[in-house]
C-alpha positions as CSV (number, residue, x, y, z in Angstrom):
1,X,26.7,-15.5,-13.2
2,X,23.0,-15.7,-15.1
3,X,21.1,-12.8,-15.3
4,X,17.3,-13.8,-16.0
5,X,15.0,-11.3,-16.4
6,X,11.7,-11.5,-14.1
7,X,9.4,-12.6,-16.7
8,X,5.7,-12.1,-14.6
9,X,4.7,-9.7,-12.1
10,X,2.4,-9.2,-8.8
11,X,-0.8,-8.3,-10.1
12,X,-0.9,-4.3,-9.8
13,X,-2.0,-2.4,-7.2
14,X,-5.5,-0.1,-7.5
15,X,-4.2,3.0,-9.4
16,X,-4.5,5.9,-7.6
17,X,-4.8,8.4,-10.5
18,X,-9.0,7.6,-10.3
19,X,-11.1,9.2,-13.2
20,X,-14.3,8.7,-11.8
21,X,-15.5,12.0,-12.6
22,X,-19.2,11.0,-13.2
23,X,-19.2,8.8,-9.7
24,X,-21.0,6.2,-11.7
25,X,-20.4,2.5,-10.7
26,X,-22.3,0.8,-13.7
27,X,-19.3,0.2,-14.9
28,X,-16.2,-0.4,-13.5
29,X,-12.7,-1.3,-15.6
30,X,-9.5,-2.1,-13.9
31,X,-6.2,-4.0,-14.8
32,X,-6.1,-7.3,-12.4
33,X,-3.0,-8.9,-13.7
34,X,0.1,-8.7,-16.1
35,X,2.4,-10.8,-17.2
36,X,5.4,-10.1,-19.3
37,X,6.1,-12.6,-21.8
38,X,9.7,-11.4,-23.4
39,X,8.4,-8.7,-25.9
40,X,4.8,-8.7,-25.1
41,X,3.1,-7.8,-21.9
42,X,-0.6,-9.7,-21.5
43,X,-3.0,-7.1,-19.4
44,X,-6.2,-9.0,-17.8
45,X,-8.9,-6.6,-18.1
46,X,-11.6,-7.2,-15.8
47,X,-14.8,-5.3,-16.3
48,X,-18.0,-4.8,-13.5
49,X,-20.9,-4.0,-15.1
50,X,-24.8,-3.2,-15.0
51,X,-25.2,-2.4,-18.3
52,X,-27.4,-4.0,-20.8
53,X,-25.1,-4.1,-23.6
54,X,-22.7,-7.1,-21.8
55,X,-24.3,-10.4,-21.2
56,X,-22.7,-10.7,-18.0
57,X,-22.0,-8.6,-14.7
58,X,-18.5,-9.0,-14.1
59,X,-16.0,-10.5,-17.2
60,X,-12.4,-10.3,-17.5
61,X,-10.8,-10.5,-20.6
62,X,-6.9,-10.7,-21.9
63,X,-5.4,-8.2,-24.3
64,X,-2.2,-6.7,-25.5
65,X,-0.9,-3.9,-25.8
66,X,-1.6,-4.0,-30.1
67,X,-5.2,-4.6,-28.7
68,X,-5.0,-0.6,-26.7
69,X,-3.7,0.5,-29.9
70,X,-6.7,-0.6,-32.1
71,X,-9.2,0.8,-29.4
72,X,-7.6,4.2,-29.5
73,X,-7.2,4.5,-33.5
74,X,-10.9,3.7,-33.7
75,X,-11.9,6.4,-31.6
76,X,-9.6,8.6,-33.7
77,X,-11.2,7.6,-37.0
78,X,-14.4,7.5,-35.8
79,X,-16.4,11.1,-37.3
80,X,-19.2,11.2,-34.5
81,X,-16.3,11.8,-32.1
82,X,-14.6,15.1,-33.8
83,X,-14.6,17.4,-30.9
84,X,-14.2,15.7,-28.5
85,X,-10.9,14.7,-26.4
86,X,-10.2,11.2,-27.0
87,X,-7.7,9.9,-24.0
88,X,-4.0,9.2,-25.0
89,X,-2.9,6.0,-26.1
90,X,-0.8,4.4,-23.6
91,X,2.9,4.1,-24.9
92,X,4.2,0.6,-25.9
93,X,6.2,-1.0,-23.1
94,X,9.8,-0.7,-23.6
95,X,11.7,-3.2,-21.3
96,X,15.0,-3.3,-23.2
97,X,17.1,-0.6,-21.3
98,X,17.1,-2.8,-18.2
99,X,17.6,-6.1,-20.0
100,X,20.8,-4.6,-21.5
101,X,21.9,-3.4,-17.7
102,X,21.2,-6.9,-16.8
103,X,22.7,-8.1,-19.4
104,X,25.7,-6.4,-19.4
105,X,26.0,-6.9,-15.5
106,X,25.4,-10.6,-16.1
107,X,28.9,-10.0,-18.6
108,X,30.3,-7.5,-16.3
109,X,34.2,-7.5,-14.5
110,X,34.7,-10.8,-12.6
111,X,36.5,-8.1,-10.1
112,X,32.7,-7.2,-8.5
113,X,32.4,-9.2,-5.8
114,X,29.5,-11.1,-4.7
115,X,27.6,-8.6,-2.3
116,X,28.3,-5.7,-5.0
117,X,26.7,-7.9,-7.5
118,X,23.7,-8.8,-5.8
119,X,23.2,-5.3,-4.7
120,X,22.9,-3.9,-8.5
121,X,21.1,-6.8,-9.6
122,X,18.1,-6.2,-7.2
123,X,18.7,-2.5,-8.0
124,X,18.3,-3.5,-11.9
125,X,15.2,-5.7,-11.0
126,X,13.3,-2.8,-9.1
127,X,13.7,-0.5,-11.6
128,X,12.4,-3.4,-14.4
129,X,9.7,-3.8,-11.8
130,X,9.1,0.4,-11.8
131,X,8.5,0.6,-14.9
132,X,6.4,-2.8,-15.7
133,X,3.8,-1.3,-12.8
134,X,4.2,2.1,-14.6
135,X,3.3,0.7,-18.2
136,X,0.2,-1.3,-16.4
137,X,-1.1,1.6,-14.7
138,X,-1.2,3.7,-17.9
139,X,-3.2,1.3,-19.6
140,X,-5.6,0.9,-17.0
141,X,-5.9,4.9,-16.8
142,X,-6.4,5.4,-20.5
143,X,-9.5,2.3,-20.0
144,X,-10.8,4.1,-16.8
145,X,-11.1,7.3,-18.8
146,X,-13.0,6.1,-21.5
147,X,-15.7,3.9,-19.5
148,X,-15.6,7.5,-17.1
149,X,-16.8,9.7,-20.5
150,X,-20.2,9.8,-20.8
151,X,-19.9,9.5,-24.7
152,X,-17.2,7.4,-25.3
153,X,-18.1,4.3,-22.7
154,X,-21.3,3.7,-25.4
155,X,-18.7,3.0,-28.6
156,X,-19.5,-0.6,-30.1
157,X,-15.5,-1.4,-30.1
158,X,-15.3,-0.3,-26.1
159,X,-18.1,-3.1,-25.7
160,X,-15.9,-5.5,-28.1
161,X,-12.7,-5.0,-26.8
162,X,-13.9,-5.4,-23.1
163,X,-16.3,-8.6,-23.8
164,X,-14.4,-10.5,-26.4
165,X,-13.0,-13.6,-24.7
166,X,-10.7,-14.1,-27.8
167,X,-7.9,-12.5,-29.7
168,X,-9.1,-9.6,-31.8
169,X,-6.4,-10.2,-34.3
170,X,-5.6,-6.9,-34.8
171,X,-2.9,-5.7,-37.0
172,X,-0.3,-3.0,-37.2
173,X,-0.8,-0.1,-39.6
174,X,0.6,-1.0,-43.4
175,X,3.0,1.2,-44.9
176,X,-0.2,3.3,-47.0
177,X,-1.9,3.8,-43.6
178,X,0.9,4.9,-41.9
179,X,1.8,7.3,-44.7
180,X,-1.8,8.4,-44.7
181,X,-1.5,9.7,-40.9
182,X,1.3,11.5,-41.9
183,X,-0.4,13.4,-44.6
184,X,-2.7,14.3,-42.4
185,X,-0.8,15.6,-39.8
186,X,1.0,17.2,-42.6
187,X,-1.9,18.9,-43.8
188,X,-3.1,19.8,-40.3
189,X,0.4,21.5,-39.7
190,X,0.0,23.6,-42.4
191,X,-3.6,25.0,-41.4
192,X,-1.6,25.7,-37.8
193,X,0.6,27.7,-39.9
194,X,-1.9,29.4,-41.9
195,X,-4.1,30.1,-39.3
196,X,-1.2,31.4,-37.1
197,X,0.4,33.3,-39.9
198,X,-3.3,35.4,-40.9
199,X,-4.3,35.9,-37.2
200,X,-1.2,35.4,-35.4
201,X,-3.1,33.1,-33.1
202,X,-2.1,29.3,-32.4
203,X,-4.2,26.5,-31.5
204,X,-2.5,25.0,-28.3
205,X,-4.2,23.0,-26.1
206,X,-1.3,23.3,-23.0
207,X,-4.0,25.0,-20.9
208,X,-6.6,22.7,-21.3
209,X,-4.2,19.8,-20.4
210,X,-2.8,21.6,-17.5
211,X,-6.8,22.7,-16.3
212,X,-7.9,18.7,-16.8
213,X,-4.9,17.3,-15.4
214,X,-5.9,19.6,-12.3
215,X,-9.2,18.8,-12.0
216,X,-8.7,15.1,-12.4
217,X,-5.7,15.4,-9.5
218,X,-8.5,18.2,-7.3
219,X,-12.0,15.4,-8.0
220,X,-9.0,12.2,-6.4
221,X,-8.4,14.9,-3.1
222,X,-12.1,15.4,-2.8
223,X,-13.0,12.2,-3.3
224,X,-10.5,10.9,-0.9
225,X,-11.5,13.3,1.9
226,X,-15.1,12.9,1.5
227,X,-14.1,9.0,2.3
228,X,-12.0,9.7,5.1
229,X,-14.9,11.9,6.7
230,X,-17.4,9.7,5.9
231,X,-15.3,6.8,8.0
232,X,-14.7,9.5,11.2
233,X,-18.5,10.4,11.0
234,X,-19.2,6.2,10.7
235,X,-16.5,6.1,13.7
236,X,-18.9,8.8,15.7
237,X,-22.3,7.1,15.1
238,X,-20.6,4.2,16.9
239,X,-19.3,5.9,19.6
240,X,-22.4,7.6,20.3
241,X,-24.8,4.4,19.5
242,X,-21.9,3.0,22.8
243,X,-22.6,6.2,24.7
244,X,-26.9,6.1,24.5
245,X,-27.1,2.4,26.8
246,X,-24.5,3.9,29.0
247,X,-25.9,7.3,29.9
248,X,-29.5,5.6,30.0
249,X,-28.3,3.1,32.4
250,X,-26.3,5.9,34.6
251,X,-29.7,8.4,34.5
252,X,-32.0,5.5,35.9
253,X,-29.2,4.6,38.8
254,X,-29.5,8.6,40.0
255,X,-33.1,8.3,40.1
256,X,-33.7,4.9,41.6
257,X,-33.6,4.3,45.7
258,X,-30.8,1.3,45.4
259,X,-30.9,-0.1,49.0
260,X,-29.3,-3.1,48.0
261,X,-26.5,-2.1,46.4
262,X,-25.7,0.2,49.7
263,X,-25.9,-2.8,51.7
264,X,-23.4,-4.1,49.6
265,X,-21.0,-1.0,49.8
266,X,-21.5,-1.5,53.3
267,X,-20.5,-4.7,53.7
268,X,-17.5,-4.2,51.0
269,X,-16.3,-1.6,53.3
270,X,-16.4,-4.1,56.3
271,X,-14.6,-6.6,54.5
272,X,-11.9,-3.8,53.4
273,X,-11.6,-2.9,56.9
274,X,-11.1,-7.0,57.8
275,X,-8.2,-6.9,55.5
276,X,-6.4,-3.8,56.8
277,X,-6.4,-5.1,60.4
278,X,-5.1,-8.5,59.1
279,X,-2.8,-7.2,56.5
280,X,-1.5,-4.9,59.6
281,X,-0.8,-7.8,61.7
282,X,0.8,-9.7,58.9
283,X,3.4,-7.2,57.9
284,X,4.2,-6.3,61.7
285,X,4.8,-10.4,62.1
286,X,6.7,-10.5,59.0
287,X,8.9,-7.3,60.2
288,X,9.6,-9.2,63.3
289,X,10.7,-12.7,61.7
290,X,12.3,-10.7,58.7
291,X,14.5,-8.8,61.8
292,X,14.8,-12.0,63.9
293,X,16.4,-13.7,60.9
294,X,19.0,-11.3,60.0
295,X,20.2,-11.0,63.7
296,X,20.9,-14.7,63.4
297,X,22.5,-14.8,60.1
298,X,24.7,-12.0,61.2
299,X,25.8,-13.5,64.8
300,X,26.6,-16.7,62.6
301,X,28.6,-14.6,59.9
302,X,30.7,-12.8,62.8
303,X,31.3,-16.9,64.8
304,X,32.0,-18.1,61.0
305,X,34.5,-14.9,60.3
306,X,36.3,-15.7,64.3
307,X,36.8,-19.1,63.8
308,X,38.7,-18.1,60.6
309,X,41.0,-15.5,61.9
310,X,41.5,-17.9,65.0
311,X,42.6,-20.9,62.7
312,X,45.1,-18.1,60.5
313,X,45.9,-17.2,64.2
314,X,47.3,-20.1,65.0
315,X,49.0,-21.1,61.6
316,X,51.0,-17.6,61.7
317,X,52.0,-19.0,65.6
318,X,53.1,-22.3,64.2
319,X,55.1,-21.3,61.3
320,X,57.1,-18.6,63.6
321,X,57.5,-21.1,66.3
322,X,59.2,-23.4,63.5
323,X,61.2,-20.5,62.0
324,X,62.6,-19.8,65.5
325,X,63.8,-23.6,66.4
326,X,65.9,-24.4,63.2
327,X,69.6,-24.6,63.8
């Protein structure tokens, strides 16, 4: 059988993983579609804004993942932003391990039989799935952090990259640029070394990863709890906004002389006491009829069963009578 690969995907859920750490909603990023196109995955950025620097209030725009690439390099480059930490770049999307399962369960034994084969092909599918929705939600974290940093959201290529209804033509570094980066990290190695091997100290930044990967996980918990009791308090206003009319109404009844609604009880109760009488009578009637009924179905039940035995009675008589006359 054909294995084909899902090639487009249910636009992504909200991410989770929230970096509003500024609770600023002038602008708002998020990821509200992808679609994978063989070796190339199309992200529709969609971008709320206030902000003077965009022409419009809400935009959506369509990169790839070449397009991320080029938005995090310039914020590396870029001098006015030594110091600071720059978000990760998301990783490129790597969708070939499951095309070769499906691949090579599409060439498999012809020995699997039908049911197995469906089963591990909707297996193979989920986990393409799992990882398409993982590889969108990075990139929409790694955009959420930078329009969440107070410095970072005001770059002129953050502005371009979210604005820019067409292709930014970007490129991938050339051999002498990437050789460049790795004279630098070449050079920056050896400072680690020298520094480490005069003071015996390291620069690591493990801490600082684990303290912000902390805080970001302890702001999402807060955040989410201050929503939850900001809907039970909502939930309470209502129920006491319910509660005011009624105990308003129930105060003015115990201080109000209501001789019309006692006539009414009155005559309720003499209308309940009309039906008991006649509901009395009823049921005694129906007991009677009920017992009248049975006695009659019984007396014909027992004239029914006699005339039965009477007519086996005299069948039994017959066929002795005939036994005894033959010869």
């Amino acid at each position: 059988e054909e294995i084909h690969m899902p090639e487009t995907s249910p636009p992504p859920q909200p991410s989770c993983a929230s970096v509003d750490l500024q609770g600023d909603s002038s602008l708002q990023v998020e990821i509200s579609d992808a679609v994978s196109e063989r070796d190339k995955v199309k992200f529709t950025v969609q971008t709320k804004s206030c902000l003077p620097h965009f022409t419009q209030t809400e935009f959506s725009v369509v990169r790839q993942h070449e397009e991320f690439i080029w938005l995090h390099d310039a914020y590396v480059e870029n001098e006015e932003y030594a110091g600071l930490i720059i978000p990760p770049a998301p990783p490129r999307p790597d969708f070939e391990a499951s095309r070769e399962k499906l691949q090579k369960l599409g060439e498999g034994d012809s020995s699997v039989t039908r049911e197995e084969f469906a089963k591990m092909k909707q297996e193979l599918e989920a986990e393409y799935l799992a990882i398409f929705k993982k590889t969108v939600a990075m990139h929409e974290v790694f955009l959420q952090r930078l329009a969440a940093h107070p410095t970072l959201r005001r770059d002129h290529n953050f502005f371009v990259f979210l604005e820019y209804g067409q292709d930014l033509s970007v490129r991938g570094k050339n051999r002498k640029e990437l050789l460049g980066g790795f004279l630098r990290n070449i050079v920056k190695s050896a400072d680690e070394a020298l520094i480490t091997g005069m003071s015996g100290l390291k620069e690591v930044d493990d801490f600082f990863e684990h303290e912000r990967t902390f805080l970001l996980e302890y702001h999402t918990r807060i955040r989410d709890a201050c929503l939850r009791a900001d809907r039970v308090m909502r939930a309470h206003k209502c129920l006491a906004d319910d509660y005011i009319p009624i105990s308003a109404a129930l105060s003015s009844l115990g201080t109000q002389e209501v001789n019309q609604l006692r006539t009414s009880f009155l005559k309720l109760a003499e209308l309940f006491e009309r039906l008991r009488v006649s509901t009395a009578f009823c049921l005694m009637d129906f007991k009677s009829r009920r017992v009248s009924s049975f006695r009659k179905n019984l007396i014909e039940l027992a004239e029914l069963e006699l005339k039965h035995a009477r007519a086996s009675t005299l069948i039994l008589r017959n066929t002795l009578v005939a036994l005894k006359g033959e010869p």
